[in-house]
N, C-alpha and C positions, 0 to 999 in steps of 0.2 A: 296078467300082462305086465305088471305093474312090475314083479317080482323079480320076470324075464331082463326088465331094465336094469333094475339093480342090478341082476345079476351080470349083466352086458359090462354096464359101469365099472364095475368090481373089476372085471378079467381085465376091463381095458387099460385100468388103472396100473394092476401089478405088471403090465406088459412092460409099460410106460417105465415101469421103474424097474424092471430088470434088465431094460436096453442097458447096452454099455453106454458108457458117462462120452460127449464127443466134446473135440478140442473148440474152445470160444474161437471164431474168427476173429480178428483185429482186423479191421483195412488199413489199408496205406494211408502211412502218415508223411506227408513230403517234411525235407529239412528245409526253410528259411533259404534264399538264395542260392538253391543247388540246382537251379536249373539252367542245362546249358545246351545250344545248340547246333547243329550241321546242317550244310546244305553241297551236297554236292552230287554229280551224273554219273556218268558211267564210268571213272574213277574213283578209286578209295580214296577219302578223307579220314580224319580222324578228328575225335574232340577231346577235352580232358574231363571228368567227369568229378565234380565239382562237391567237395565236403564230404569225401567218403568214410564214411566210417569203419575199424577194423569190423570184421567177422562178419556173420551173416546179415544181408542189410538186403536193398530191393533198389529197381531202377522201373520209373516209370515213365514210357515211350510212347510219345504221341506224335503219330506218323500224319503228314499232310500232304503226302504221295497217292498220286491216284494207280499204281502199280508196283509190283511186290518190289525190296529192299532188304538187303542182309545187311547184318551186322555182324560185329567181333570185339570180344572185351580183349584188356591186354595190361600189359603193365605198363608201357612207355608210350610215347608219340611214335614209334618205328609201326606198331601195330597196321595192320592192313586189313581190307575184307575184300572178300571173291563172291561171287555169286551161289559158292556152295554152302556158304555161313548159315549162321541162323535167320529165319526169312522174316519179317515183319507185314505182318498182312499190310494192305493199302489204305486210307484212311480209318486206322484204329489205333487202339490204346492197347496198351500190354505192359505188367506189370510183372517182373522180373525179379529172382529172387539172386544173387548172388553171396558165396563163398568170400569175403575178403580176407584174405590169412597174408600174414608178411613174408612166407615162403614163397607166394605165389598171387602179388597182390593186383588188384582190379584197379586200374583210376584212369584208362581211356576206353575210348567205345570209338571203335572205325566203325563206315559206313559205306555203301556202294549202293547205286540206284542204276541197276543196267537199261531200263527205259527210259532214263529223262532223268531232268535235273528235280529233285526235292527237297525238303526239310523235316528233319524231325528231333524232335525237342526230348531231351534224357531228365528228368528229375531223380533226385535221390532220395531216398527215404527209407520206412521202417517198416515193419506191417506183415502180419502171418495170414 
């Protein structure tokens, strides 16, 4: 019986290590003072998205809406959002990965809440 074990031990071992190698998670690292926020109904607002850094970076949204809310990245204050955008569930958190390139750069976030007035908070940050 004894033998069975090792021998169990052994196969599970080389399993272990013939897996392929996986990538470390990092969590989100927020920047210092990059949190800004919106509150607005069933109109688009818009906010400017505070200390962004070029290239891929992350946005973290903390929604205090008791009902769904789209949003829309953009590059100016003209940015709008429709209820077809990207939808932000209702009291949650969502951790967003963004592109920011100077071709095509991100530094507002509009908002629209078609049931009611709410708030929700953009932090900027790092994080794979």
């Amino acid at each position: 019986m004894r033998r069975l074990t090792t021998l169990g031990l052994a196969l599970a071992a080389a399993v272990i290590c013939a897996a392929p190698a996986r990538a470390q998670m990092d969590p989100f690292h927020w920047i210092d003072g990059a949190t800004a926020s919106i509150t607005t109904g069933n109109a688009s607002a818009n906010v400017a998205l505070l200390k962004m850094p070029s290239g891929k970076t992350q946005v973290r949204i903390v929604s205090t809406c008791a009902t769904v809310e789209f949003v829309r990245k953009g590059a100016d204050n003209t940015v709008t959002a429709a209820a077809t955008d990207f939808p932000v569930a209702p009291n949650s958190v969502e951790v967003l990965t963004l592109e920011n390139l100077p071709t095509a750069p991100v530094t507002y976030l509009a908002m629209i809440s078609p049931a009611g007035s709410c708030t929700l908070y953009i932090t900027t940050g790092l994080g794979t």
